[in-house]
DSSP file (Angstrom, degrees, kcal/mol; ACC not computed):
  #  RESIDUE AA STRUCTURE BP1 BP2  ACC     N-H-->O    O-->H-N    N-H-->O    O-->H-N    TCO  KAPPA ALPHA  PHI   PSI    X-CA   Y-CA   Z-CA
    1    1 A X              0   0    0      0, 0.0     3,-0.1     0, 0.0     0, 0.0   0.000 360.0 360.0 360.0 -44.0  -11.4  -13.0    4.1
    2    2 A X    >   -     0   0    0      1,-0.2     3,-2.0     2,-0.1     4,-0.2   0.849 360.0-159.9  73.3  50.7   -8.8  -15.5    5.0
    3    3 A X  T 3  S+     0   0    0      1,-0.3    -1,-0.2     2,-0.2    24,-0.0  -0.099  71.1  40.2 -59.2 148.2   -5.6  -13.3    3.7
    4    4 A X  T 3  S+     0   0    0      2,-0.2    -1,-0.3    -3,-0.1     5,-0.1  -0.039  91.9  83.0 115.2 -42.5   -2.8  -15.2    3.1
    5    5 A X  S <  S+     0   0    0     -3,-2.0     2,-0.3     3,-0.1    -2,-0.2   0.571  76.8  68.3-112.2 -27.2   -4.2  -18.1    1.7
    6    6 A X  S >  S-     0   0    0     -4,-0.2     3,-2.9     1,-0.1    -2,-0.2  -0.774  91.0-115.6-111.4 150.7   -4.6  -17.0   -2.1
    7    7 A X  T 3  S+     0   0    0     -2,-0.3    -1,-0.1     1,-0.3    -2,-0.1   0.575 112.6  65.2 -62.3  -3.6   -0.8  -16.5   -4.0
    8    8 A X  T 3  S+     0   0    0     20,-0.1    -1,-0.3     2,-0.0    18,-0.1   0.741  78.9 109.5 -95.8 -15.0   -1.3  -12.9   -4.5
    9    9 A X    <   +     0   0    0     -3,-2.9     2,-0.2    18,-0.1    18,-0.2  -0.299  34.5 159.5 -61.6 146.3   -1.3  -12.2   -0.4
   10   10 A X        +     0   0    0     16,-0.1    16,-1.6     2,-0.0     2,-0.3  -0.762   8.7 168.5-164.2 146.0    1.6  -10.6    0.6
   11   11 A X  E     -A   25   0A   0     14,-0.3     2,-0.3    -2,-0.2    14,-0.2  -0.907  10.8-168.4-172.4 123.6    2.0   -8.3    4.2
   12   12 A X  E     -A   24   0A   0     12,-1.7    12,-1.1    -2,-0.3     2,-0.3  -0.841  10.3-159.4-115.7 161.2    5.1   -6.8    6.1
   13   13 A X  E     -A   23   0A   0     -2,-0.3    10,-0.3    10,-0.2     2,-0.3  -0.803  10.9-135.7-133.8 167.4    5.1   -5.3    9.8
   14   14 A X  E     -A   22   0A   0      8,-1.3     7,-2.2    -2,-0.3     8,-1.3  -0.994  20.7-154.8-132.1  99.1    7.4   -2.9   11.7
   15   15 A X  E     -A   20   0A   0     -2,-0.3     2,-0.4     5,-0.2     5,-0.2  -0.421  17.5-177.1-101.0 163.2    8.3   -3.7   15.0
   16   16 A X  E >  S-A   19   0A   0      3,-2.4     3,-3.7     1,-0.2    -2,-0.0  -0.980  84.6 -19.9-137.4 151.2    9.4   -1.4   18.1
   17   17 A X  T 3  S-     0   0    0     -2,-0.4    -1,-0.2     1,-0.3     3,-0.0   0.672 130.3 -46.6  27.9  63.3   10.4   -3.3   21.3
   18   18 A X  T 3  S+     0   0    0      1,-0.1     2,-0.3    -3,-0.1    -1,-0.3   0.734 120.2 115.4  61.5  19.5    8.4   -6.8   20.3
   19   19 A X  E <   -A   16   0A   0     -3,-3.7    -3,-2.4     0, 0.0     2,-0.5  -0.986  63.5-142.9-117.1 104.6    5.5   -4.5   19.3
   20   20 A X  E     +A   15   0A   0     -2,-0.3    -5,-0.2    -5,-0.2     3,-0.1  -0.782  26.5 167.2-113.6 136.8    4.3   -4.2   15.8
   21   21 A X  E     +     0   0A   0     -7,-2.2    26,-1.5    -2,-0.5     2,-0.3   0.371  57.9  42.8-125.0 -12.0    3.4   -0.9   15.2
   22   22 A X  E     +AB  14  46A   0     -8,-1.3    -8,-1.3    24,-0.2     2,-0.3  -0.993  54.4 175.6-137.1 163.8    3.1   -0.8   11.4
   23   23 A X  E     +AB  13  45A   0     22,-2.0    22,-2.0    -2,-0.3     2,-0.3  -0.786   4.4 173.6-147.2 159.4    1.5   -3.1    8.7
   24   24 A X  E     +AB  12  44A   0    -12,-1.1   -12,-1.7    -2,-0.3    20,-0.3  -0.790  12.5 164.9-164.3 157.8    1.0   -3.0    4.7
   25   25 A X  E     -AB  11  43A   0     18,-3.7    18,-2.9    -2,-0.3     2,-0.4  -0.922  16.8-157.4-171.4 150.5   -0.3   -5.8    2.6
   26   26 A X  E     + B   0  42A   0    -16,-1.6     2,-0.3    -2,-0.3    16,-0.2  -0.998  15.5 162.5-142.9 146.9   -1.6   -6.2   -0.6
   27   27 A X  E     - B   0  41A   0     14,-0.8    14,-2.1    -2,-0.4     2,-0.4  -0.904  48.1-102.4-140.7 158.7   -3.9   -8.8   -2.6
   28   28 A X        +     0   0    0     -2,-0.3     2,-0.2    12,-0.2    12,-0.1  -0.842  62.4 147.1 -96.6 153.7   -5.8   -8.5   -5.8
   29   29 A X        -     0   0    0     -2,-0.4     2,-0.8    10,-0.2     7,-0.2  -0.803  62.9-100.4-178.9 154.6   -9.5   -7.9   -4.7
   30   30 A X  S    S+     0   0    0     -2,-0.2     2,-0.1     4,-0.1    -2,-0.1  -0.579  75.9 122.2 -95.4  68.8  -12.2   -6.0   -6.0
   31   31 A X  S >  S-     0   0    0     -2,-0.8     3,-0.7     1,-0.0    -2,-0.0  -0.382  78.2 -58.2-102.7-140.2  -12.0   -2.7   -3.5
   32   32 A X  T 3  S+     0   0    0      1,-0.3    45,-0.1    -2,-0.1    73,-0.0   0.869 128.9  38.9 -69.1 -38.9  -11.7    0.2   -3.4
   33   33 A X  T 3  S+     0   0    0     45,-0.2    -1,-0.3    43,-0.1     2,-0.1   0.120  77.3 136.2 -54.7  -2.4   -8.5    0.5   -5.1
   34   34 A X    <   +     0   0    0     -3,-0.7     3,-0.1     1,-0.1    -4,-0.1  -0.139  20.2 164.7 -36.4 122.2   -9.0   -2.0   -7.5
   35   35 A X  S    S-     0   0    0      1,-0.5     2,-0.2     4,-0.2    -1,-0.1   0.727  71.8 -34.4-129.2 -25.8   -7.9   -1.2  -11.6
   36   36 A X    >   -     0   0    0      3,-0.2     3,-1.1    -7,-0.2    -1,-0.5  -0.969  68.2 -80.4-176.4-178.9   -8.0   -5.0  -12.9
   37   37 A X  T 3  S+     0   0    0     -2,-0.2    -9,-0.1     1,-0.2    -7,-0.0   0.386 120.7  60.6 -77.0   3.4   -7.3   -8.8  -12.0
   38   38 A X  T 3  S+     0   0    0      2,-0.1     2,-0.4    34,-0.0    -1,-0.2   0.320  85.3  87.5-109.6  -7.7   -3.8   -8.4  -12.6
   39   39 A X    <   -     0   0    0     -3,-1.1    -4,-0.2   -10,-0.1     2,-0.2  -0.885  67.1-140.9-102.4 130.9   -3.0   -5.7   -9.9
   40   40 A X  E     - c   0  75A   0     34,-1.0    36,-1.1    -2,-0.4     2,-0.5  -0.529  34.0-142.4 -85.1 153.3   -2.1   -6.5   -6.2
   41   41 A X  E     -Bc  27  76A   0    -14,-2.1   -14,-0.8    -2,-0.2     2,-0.6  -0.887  18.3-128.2-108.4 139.7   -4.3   -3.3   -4.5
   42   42 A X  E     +Bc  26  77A   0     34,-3.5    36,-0.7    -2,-0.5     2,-0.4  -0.757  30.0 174.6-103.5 135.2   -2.5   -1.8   -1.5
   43   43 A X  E     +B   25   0A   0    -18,-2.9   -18,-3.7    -2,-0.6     2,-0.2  -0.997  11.4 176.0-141.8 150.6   -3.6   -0.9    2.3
   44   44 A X  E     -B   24   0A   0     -2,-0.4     2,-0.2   -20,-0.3   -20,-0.2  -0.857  14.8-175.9-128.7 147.8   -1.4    0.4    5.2
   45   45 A X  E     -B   23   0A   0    -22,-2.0   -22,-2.0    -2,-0.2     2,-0.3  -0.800   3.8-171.9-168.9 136.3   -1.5    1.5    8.7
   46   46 A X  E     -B   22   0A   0    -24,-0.2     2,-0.3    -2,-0.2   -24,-0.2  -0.717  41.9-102.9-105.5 166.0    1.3    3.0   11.1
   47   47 A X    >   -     0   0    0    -26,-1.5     3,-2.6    -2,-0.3   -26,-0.1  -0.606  38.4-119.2  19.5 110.3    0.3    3.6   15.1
   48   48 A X  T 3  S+     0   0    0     -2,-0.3     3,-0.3     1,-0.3   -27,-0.0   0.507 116.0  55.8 -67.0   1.4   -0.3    7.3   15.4
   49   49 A X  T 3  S+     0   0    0      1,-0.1    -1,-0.3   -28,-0.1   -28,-0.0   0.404 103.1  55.3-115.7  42.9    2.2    7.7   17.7
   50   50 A X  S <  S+     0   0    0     -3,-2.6     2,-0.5   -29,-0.2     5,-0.4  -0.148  83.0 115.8-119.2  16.3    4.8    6.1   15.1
   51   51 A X        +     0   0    0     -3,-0.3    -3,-0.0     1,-0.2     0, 0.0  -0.807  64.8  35.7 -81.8 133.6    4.0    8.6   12.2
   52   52 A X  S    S+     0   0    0     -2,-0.5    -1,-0.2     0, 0.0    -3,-0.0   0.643  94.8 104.8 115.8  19.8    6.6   11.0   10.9
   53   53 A X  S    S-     0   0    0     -3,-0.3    -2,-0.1     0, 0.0     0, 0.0   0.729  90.7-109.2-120.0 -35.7    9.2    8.3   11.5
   54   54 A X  S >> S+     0   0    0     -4,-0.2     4,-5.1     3,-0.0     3,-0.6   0.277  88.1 110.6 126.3 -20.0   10.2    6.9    8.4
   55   55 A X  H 3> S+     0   0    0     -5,-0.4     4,-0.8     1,-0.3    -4,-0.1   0.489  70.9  50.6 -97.3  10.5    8.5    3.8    9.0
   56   56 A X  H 34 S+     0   0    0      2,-0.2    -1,-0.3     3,-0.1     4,-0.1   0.565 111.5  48.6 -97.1  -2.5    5.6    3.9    6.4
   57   57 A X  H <> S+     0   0    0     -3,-0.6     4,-1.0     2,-0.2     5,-0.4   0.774 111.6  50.5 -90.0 -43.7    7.9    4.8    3.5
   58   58 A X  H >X S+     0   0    0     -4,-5.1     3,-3.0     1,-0.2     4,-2.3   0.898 118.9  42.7 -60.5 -68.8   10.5    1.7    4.6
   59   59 A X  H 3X S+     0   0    0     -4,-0.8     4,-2.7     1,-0.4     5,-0.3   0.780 115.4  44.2 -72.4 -31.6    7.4   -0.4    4.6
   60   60 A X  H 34 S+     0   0    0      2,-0.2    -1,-0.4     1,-0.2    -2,-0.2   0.624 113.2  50.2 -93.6   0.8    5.8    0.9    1.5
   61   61 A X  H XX>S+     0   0    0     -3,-3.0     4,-2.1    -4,-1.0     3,-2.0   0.603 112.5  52.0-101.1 -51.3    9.2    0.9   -0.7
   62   62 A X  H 3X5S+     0   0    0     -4,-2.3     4,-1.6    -5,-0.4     5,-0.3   0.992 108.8  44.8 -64.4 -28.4   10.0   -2.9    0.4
   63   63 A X  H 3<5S+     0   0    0     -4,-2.7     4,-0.4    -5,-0.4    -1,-0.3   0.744 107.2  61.8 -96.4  15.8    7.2   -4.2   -0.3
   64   64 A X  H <>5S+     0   0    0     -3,-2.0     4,-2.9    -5,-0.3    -1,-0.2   0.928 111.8  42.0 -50.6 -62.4    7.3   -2.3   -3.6
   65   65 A X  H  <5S+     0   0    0     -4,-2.1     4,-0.5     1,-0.2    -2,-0.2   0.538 106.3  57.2-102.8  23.2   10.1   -4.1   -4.3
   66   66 A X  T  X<S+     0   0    0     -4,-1.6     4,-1.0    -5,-0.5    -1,-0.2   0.753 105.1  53.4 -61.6 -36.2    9.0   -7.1   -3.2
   67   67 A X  H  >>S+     0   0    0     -4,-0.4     5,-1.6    -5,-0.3     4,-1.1   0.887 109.8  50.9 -76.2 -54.7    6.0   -6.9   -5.6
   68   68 A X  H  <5S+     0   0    0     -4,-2.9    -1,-0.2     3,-0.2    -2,-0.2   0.768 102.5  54.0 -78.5 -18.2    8.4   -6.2   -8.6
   69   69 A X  H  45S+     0   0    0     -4,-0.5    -1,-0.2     1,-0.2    -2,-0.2   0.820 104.5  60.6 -91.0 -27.2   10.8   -9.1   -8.1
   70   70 A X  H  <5S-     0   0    0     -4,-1.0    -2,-0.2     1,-0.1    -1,-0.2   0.694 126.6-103.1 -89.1   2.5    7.4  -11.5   -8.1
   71   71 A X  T  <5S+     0   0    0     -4,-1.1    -3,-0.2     1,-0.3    -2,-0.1   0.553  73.4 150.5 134.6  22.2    6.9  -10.1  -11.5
   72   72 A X      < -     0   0    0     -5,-1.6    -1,-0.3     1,-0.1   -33,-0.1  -0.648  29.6-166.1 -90.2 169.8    4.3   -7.7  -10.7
   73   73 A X        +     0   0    0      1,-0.2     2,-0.2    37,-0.1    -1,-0.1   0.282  70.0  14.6-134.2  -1.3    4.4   -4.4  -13.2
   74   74 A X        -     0   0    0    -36,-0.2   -34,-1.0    35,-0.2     2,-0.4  -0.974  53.3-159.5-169.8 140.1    1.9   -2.0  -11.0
   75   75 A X  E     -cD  40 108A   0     33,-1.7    33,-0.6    -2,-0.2     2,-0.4  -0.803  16.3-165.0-123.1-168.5    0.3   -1.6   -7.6
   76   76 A X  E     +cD  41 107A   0    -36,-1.1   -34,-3.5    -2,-0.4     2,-0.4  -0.988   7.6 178.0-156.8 139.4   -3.0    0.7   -6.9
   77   77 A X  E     -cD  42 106A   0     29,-1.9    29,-2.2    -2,-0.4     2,-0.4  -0.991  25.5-133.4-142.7 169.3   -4.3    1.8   -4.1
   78   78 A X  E     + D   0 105A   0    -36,-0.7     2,-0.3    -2,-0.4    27,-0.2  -0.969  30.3 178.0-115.6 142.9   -7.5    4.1   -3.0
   79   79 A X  E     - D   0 104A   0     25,-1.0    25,-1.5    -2,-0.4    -2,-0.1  -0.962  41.4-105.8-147.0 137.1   -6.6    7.0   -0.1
   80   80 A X  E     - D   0 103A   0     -2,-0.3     3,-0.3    23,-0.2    23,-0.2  -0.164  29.8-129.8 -71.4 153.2   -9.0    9.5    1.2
   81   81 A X  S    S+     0   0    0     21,-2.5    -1,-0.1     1,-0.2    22,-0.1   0.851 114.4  58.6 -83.4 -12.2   -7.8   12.8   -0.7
   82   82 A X  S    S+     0   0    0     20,-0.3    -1,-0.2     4,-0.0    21,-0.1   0.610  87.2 119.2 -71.8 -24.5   -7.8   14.6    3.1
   83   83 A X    >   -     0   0    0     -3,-0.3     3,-1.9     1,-0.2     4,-0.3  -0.179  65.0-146.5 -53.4 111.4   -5.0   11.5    4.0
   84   84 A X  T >  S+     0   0    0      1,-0.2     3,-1.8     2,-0.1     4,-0.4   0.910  91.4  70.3 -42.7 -32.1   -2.0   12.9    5.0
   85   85 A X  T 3>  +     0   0    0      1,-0.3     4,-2.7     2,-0.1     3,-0.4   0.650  68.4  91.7 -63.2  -3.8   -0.3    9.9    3.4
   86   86 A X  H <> S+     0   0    0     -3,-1.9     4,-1.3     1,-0.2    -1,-0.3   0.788  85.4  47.1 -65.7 -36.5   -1.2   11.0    0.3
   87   87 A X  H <> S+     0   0    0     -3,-1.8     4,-1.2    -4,-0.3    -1,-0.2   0.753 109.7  58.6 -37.6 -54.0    2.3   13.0    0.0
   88   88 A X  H  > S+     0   0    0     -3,-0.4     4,-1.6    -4,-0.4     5,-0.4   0.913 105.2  44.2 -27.6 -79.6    3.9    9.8    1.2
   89   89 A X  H  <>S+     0   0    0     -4,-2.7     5,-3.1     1,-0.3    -2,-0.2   0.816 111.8  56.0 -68.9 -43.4    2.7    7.6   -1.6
   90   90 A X  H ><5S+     0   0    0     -4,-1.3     3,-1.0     1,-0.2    -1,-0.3   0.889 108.2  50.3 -54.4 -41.1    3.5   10.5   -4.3
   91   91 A X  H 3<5S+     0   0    0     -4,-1.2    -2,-0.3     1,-0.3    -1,-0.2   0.751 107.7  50.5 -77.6 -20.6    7.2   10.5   -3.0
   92   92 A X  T 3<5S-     0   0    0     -4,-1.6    -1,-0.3    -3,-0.1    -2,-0.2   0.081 129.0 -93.7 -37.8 -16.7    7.4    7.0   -3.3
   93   93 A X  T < 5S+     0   0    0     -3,-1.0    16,-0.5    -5,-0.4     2,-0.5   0.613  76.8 124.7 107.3  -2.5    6.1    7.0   -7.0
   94   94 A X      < -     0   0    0     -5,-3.1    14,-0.2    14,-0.1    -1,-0.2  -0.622  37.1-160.2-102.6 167.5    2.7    6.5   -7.3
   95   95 A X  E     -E  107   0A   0     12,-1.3     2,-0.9    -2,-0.5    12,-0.5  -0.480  25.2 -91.3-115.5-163.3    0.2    8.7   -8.9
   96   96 A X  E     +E  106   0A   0     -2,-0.2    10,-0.2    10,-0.2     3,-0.1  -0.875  37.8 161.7-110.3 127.8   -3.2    9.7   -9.3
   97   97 A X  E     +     0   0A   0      8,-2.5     2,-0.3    -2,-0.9     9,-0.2   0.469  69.8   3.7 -95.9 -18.5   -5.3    7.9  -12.1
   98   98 A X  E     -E  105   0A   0      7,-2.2     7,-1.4    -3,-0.2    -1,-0.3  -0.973  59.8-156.5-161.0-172.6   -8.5    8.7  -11.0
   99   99 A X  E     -E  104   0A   0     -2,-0.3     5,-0.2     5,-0.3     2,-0.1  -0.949   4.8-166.3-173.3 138.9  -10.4   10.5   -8.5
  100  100 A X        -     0   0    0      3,-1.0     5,-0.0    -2,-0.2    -2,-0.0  -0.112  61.4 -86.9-114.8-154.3  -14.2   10.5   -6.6
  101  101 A X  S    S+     0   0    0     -2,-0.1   -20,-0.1     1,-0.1     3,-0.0   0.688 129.5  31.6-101.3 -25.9  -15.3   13.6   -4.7
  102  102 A X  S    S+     0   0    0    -22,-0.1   -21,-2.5   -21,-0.1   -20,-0.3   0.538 117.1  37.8-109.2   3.5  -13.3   11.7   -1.4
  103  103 A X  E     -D   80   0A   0    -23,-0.2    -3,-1.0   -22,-0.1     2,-0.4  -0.830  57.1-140.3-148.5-173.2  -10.5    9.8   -2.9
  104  104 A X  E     -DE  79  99A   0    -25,-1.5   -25,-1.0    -5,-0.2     2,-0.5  -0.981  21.1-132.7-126.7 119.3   -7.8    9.4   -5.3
  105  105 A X  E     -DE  78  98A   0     -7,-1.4    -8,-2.5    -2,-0.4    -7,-2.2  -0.873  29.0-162.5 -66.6 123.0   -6.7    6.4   -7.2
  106  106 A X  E     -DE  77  96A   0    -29,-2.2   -29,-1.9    -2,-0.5     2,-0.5  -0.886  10.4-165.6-129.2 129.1   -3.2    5.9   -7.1
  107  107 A X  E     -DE  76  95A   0    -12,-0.5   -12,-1.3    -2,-0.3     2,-0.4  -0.960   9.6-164.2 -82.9 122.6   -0.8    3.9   -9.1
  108  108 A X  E     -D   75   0A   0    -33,-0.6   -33,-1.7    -2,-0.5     2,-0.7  -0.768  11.0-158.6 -93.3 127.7    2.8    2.8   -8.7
  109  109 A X              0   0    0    -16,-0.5   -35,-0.2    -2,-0.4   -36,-0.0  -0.898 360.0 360.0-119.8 117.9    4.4    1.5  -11.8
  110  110 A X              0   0    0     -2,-0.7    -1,-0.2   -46,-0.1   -36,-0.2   0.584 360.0 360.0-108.2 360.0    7.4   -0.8  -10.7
């Protein structure tokens, strides 16, 4: 996969004591969250025992606006509709544009 390497790559961490205990990153890709060739698609992950803290909404509003100051106009992501984060992602701005029997498709328009 070799993230990083194509201009659209982008990934923050969250560190506790030299320990990084959360991640996000987005690239355009065709997953699951995919909506066109022009949208970076988002995935996350906190250390379960570093949920409830605050520290997947700091991660997932900077690199929001990280994403809008390099010109981008939308991100997307796919989240299982059972995902707690799903709450998360609403309060933060995105919504649902589409839906399967297990997920949501979510956009943030920044």
């Amino acid at each position: 996969m070799e993230f990083g390497k194509r201009k659209h790559d982008k990934a923050l961490v969250a560190e506790s004591q030299g320990k990084v205990v959360g991640v996000i990153w987005v690239r355009i890709m065709n997953d699951y969250g995919h909506i066109d060739n022009d949208t970076p698609s988002l995935a996350m992950s906190v250390c379960s025992k570093y949920r409830g803290l605050g520290i997947g909404t700091s991660l997932l509003e900077q690199l929001l606006q990280v994403e809008k100051l390099a010109g981008y106009s939308k991100i997307s992501l796919s989240v299982q509709k059972s995902n707690y984060a799903v709450k998360m992602y609403k309060k933060v701005g995105f919504n649902i544009i589409d839906e399967n029997s297990e997920e949501y498709i979510m956009i943030a328009n920044l």
